[in-house]
NUMARLUM-537173 format. One record per residue (C-alpha): residue in three letters; x, y, z. Coordinates in steps of 0.25 Angstrom, whole numbers, padded with zeros to 4 digits, always signed. Layout:
# NUMARLUM-537173
ALAXYZ ...
END
This chain:
# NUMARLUM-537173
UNK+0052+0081-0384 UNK+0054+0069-0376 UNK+0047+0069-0362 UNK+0043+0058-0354 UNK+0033+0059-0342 UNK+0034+0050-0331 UNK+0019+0047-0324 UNK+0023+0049-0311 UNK+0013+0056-0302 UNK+0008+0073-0303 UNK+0017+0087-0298 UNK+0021+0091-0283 UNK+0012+0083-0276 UNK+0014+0080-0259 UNK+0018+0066-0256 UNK+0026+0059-0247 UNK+0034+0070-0245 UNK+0043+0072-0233 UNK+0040+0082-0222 UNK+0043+0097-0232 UNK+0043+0090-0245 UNK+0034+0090-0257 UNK+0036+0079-0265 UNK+0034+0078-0280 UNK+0026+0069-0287 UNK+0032+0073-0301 UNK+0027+0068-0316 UNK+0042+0067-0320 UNK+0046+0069-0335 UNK+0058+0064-0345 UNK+0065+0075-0354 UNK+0078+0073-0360 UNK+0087+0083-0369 UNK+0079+0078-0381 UNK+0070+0089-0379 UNK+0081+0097-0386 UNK+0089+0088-0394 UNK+0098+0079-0385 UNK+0099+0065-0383 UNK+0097+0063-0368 UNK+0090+0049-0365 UNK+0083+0046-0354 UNK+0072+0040-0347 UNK+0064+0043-0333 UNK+0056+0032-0327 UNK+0046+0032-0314 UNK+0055+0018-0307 UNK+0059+0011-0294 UNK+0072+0016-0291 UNK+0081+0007-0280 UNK+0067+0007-0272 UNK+0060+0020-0277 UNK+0051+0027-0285 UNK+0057+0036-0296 UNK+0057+0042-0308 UNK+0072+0040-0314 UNK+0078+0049-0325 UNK+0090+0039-0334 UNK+0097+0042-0345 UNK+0109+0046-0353 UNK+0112+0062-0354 UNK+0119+0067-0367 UNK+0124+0081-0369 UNK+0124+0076-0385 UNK+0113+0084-0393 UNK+0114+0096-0383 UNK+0108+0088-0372 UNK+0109+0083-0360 UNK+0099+0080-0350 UNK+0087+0068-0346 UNK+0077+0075-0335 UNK+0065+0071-0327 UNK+0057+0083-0323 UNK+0042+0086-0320 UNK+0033+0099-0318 UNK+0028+0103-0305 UNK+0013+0108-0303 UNK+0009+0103-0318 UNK+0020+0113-0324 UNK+0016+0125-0316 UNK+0024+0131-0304 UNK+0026+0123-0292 UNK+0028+0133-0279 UNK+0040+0124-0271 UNK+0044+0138-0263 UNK+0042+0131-0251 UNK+0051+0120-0255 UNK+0066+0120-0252 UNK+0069+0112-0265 UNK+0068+0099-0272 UNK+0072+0086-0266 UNK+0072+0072-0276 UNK+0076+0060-0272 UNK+0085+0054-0282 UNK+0093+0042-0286 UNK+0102+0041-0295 UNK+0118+0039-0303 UNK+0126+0048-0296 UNK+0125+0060-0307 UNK+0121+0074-0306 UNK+0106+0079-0310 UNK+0098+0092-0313 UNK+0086+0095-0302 UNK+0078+0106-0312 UNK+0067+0116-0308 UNK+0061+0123-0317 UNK+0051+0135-0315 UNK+0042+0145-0324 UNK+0055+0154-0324 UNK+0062+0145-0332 UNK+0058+0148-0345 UNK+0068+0138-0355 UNK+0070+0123-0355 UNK+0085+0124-0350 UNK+0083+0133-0338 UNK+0081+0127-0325 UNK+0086+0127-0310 UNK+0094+0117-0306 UNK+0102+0109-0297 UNK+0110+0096-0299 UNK+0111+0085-0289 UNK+0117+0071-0289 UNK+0108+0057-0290 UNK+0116+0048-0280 UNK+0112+0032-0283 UNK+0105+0032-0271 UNK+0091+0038-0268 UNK+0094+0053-0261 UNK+0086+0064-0260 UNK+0091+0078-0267 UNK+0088+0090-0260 UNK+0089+0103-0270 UNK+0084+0116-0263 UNK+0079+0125-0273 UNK+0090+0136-0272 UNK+0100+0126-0277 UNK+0092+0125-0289 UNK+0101+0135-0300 UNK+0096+0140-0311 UNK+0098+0137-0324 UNK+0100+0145-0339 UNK+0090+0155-0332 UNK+0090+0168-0322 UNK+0078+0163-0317 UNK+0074+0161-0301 UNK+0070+0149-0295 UNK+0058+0149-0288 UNK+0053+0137-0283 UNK+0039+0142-0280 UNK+0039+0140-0296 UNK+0044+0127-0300 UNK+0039+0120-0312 UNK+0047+0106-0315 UNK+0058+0100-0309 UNK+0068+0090-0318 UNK+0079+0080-0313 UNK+0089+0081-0325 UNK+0103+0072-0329 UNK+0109+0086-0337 UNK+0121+0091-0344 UNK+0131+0080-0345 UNK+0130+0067-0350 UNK+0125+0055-0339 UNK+0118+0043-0337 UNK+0104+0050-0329 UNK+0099+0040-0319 UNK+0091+0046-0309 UNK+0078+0041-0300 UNK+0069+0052-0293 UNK+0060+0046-0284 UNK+0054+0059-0279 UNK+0054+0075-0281 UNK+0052+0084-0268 UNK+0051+0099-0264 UNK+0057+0100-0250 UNK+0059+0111-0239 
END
């Protein structure tokens, strides 16, 4: 299994947040579709991006193999449930190629690797922030509920076509 672990900083920590935010202070992970027999590469680096801070996810996504995906993702509250109820949903400021990525949220009820609930948004090539409330967030391959008084990780994914990933998140928020 190939993992990389990025030594950013902790969990859901405040900091500089603005007024009804929590920002994140995330320990960002690598994981391609090798972990089940494709041949996704890819790379995320902590960098300065046109000016900021960010963790940036690049590669090249292959559907050969049955695969098809690079993420970066990190666990809330050291794996254990994260009670965001209070929360409206998941803002990230993003920079990126244009393309269409996978926010993810996964939670105790999701018991196989492929189930999740999701949403897609578009990295523009400039630095914008992308709002997803949490009842955009659809579930997937599950009958599951969304509860976001249980969340246990949240990934950033170039999925389910082949593409060029290039994305930069310079930071992860619930807002209100």
């Amino acid at each position: 299994m190939v993992r990389w672990i990025m030594a950013c900083a902790l969990l859901c920590m405040p900091a500089q947040a603005q007024e009804g935010e929590m920002q994140l202070s995330p320990n960002w992970e690598y994981v391609a579709d090798t972990v089940m027999g494709g041949v996704s590469q890819g790379q995320a680096r902590q960098e300065i991006v046109q000016g900021r801070s960010a963790i940036r996810l690049t590669g090249s996504v292959s559907l050969d193999n049955n695969g098809g995906f690079v993420q970066i993702a990190f666990d809330l509250a050291k794996g254990a449930s994260f009670d965001a109820s209070d929360f409206t949903g998941i803002a990230l400021e993003v920079l990126g190629n244009d393309q269409a990525y996978d926010l993810r949220v996964r939670t105790p009820a999701l018991r196989r690797p492929w189930q999740s609930f999701r949403a897609e948004f578009k990295a523009p090539g400039t630095w914008t922030t992308v709002r997803v409330p949490f009842d955009r967030l659809v579930a997937h391959r599950t009958d599951a509920t969304f509860d976001p008084a249980m969340l246990r990780r949240i990934g950033v994914l170039a999925i389910g076509r082949e593409m060029t990933a290039d994305i930069a998140v310079a930071s992860v928020s619930f807002y209100r």
